[in-house]
FIFIMI-306364 format. One record per atom (N, C-alpha, C): residue in three letters; x, y, z. Coordinates in steps of 0.05 Angstrom, whole numbers, plus 5000, padded with zeros to 4 digits. Layout:
N
ALAXYZ;...
This chain:
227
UNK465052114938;UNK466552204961;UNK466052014984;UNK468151984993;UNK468451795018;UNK466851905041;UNK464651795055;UNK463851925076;UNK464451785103;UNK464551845125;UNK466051735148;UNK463551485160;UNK461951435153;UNK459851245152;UNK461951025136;UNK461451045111;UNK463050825091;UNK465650765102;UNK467450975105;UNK469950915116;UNK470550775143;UNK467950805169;UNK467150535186;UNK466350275177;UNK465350315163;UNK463850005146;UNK466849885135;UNK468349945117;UNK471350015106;UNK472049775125;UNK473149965148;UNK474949825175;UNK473649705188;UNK471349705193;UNK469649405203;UNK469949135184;UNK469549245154;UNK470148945137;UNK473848885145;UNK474949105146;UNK478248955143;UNK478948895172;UNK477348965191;UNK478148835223;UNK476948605219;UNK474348505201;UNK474148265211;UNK476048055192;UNK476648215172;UNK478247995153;UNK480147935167;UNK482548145183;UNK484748175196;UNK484847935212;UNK481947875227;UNK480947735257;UNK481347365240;UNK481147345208;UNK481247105210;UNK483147035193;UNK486247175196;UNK488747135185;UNK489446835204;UNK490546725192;UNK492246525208;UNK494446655212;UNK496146575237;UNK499046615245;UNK501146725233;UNK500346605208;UNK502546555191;UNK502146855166;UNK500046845166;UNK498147105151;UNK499447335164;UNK497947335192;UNK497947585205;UNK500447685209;UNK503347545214;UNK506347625224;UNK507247605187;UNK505747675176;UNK508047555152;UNK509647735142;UNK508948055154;UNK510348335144;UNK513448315169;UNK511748215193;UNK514248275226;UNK516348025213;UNK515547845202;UNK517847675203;UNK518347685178;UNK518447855156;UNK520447935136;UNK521648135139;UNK522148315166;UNK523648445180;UNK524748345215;UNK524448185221;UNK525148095241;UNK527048185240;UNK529848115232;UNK532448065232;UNK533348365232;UNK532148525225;UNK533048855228;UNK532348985251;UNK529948875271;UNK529449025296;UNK528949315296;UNK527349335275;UNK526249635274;UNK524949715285;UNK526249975295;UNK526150285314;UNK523450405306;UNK522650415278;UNK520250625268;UNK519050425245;UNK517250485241;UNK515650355219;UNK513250505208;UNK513150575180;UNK511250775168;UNK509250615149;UNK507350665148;UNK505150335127;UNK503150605114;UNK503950705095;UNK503950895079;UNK500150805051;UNK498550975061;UNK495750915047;UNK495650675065;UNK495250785096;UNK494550545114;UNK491950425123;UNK490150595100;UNK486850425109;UNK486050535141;UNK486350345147;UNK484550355181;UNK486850215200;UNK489850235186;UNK492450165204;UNK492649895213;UNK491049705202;UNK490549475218;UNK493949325215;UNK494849325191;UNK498149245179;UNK499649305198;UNK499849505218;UNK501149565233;UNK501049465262;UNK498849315268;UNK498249215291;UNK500648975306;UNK500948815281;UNK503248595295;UNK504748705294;UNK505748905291;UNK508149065291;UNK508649205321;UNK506349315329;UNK506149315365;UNK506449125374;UNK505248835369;UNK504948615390;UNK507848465388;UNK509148505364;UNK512048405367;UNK513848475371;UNK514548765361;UNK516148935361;UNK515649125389;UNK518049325384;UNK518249515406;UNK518449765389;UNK518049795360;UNK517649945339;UNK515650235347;UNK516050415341;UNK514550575336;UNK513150665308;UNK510350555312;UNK509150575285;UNK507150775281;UNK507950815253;UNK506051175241;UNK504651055216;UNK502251145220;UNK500751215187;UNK499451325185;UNK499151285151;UNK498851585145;UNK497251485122;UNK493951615107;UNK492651545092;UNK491851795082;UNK491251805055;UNK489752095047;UNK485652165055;UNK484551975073;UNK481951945073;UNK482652155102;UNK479752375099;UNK479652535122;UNK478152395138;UNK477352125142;UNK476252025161;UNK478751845176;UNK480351795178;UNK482751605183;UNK482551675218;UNK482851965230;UNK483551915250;UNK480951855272;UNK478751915258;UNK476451855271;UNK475851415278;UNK477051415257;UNK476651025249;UNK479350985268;UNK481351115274;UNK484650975272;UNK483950885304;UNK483051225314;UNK482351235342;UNK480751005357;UNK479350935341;UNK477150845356;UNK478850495352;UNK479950445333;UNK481550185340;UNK484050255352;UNK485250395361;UNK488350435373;UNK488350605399;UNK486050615406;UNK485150785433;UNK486250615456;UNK488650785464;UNK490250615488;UNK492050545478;UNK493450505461;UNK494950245452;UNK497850625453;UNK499050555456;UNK502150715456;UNK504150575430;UNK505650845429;UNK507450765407;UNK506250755375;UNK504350935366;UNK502751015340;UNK502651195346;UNK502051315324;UNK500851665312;UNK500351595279;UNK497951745272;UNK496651755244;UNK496052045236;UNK496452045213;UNK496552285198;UNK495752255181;UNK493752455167;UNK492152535138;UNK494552605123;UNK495752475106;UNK497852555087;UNK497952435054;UNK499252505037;UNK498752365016;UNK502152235006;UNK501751994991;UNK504451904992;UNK506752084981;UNK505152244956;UNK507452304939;UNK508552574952;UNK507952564985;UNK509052874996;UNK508552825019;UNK511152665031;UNK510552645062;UNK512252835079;UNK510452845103;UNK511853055128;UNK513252985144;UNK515552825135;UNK518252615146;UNK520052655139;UNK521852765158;UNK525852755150;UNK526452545139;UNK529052585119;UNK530752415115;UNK530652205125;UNK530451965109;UNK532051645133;UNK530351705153;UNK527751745165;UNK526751795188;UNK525851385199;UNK524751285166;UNK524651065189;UNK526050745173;UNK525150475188;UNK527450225180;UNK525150135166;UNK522850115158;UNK521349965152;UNK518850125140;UNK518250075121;UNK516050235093;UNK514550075091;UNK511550075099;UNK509449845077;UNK507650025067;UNK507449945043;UNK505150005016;UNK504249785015;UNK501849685025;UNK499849455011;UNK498049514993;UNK497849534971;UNK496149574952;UNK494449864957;UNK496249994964;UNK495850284963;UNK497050474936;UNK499650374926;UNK500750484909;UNK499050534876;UNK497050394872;UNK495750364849;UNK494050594849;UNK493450734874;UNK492050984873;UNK492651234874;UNK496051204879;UNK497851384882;UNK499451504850;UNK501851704849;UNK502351764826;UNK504451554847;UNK505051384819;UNK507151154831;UNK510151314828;UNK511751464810;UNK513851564807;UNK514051734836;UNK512651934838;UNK513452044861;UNK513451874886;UNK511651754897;UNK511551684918;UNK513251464922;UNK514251284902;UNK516251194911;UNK518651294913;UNK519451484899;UNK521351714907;UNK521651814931;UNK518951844945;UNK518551934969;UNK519351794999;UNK517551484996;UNK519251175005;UNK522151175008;UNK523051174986;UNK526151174988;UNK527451485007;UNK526151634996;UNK528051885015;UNK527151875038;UNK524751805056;UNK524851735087;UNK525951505094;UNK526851295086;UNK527351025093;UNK530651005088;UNK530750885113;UNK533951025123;UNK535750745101;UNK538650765098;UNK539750635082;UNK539950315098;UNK538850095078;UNK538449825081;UNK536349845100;UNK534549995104;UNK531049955110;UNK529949845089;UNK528049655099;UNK525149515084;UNK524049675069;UNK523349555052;UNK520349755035;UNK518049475032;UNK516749405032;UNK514749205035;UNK512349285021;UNK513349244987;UNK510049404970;UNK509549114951;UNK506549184961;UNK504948984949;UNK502949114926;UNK502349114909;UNK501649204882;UNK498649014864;UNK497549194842;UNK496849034829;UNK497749074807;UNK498148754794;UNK499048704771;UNK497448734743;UNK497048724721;UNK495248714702;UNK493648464708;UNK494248184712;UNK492447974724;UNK490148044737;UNK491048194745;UNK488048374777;UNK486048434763;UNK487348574745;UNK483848674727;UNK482848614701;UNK484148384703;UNK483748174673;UNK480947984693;UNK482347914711;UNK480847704737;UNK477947914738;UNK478348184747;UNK475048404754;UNK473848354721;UNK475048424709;UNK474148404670;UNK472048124673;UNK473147974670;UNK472547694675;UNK470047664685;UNK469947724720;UNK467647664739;UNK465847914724;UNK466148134719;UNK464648374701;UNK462848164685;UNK463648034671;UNK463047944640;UNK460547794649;UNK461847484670;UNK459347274683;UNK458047424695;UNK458147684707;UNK456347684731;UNK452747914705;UNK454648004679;UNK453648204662;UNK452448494684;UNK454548544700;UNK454648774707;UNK456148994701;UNK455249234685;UNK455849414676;UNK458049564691;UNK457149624711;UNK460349734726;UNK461649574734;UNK462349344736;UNK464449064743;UNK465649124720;UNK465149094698;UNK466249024670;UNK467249284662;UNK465949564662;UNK467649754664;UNK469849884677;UNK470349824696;UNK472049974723;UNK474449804711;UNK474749534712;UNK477149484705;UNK478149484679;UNK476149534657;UNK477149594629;UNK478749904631;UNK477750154652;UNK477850414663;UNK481950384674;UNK481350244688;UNK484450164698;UNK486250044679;UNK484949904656;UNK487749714650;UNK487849974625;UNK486150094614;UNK487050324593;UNK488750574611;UNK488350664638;UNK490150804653;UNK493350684644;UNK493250424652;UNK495650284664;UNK497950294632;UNK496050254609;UNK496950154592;UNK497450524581;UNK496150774588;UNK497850904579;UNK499951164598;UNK500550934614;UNK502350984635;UNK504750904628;UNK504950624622;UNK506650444610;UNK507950564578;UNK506450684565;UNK506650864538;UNK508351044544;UNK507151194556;UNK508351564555;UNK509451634589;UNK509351384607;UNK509851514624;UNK509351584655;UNK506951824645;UNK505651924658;UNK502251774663;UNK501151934684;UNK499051884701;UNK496652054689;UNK493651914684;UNK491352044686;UNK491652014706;UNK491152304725;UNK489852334746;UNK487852594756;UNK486952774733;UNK485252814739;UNK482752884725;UNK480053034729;UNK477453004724;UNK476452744718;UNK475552584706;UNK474352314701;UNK476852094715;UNK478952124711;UNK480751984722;UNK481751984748;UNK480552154758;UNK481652174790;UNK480751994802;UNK482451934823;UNK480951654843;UNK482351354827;UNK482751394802;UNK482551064791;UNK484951034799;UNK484950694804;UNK487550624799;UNK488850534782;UNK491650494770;UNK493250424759;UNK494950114760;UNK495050054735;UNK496649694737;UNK498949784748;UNK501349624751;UNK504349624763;UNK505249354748;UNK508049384735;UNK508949154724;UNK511349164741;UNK512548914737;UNK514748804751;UNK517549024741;UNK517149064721;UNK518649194702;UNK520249434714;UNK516249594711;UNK516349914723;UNK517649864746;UNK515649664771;UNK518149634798;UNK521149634793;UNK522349474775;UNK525349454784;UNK526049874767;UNK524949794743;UNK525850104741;UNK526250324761;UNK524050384779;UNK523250504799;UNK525550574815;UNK526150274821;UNK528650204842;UNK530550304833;UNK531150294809;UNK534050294798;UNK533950684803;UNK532550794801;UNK531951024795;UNK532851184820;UNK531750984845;UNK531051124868;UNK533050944891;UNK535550904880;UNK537350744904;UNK536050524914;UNK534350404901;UNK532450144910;UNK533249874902;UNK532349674913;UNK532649434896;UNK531549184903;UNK530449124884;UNK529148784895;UNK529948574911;UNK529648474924;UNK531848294936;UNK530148014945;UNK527148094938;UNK525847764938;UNK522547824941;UNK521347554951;UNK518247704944;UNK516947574965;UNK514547544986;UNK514247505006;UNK512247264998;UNK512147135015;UNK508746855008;UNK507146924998;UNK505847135001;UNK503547284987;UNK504047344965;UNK505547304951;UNK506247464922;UNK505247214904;UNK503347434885;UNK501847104853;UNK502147324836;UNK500847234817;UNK501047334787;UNK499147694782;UNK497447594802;UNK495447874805;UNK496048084828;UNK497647984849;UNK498648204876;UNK501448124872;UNK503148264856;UNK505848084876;UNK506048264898;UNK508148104910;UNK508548294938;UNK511748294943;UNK512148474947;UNK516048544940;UNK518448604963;UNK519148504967;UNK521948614981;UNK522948784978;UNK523348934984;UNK525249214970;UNK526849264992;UNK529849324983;UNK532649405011;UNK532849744996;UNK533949905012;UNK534350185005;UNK537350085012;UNK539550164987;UNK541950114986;UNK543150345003;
């Protein structure tokens, strides 16, 4: 269980990673929406909200997130104290507390692997108004071939298990479907293939339309337009 100790430690490691993005790093979500000038912006399993930051300093956007950890607003506060135009909410993806089309711009960064992926992107699509962003970045099976791997050199027992734990989730997700998600399986995450994404889309009025700098063989990272 997540305790609000760890979940400071959490957002202290990702403020300082945040602090040594280059330029080009840090705007790379604002300027694959520039050209839309979005009104609202939702960054869905938002950690400690930091994704959302250039999105204040560039935009005139009003930005929300929303993470399932009951420590979120205690961490969010203490980085967004002052700052106008945010609100955060304890929510989970596959059931959000948002109208229709409510906003232009969706990010999932490597949140979705912990999520039940069918719903919640179901969910993405029905708040995100028609030809809004979706901006999900994923792990691929590469991700935990790469943890397998460092498991093996490092001969640490839980390195080498956790991602053998995920790629047998992923692989019988990909089979039948459906999600372990719960008793022994709760918490893990799940692979994402390129595949499942376009399926997804096709499913959910979605569609690919390109993939951002950050996208390799182990994270891609996706474009998505809501038709």
């Amino acid at each position: 269980m997540t305790t609000l100790s760890n979940y400071r430690e959490y957002a202290q490691l990702a403020m300082e990673n945040f602090a040594r993005r280059d330029g080009a790093s840090r705007y790379l979500l604002v300027d694959a929406v520039k050209d839309k000038n979005p009104e609202r912006v939702l960054d869905v399993g938002c950690g400690a909200g930091l994704e959302l930051l250039p999105f204040l300093e560039n935009t005139s956007a009003f930005c929300v997130g929303i993470d399932a950890a009951s420590e979120l607003g205690a961490v969010t506060r203490n980085i967004f104290n002052g700052k106008n135009r945010t609100a955060f909410a304890r929510s989970f993806g596959e059931k959000m507390p948002f109208r229709n089309e409510s906003f232009d711009v969706v990010l999932c960064r490597v949140a979705l692997p912990y999520m039940n992926n069918r719903a919640t992107i179901g969910e993405i699509s029905r708040v995100l108004r028609p030809q809004g962003v979706f901006l999900l970045k994923t792990h691929a099976p590469p991700f935990y071939f790469r943890m397998l791997m460092h498991g093996i050199r490092s001969l640490n027992v839980k390195r080498f298990a956790y991602p053998l734990i995920c790629l047998a989730g992923g692989v019988f997700h990909s089979l039948t479907g459906k999600e372990l998600r719960k008793g022994f399986w709760r918490g893990k995450e799940i692979y994402q293939t390129r595949r499942f994404i376009e399926n997804e889309c096709r499913r959910n009025d979605l569609r690919i339309t390109g993939f951002l700098p950050d996208t390799n063989a182990a994270t891609p990272s996706f474009v998505i337009v809501k038709n």
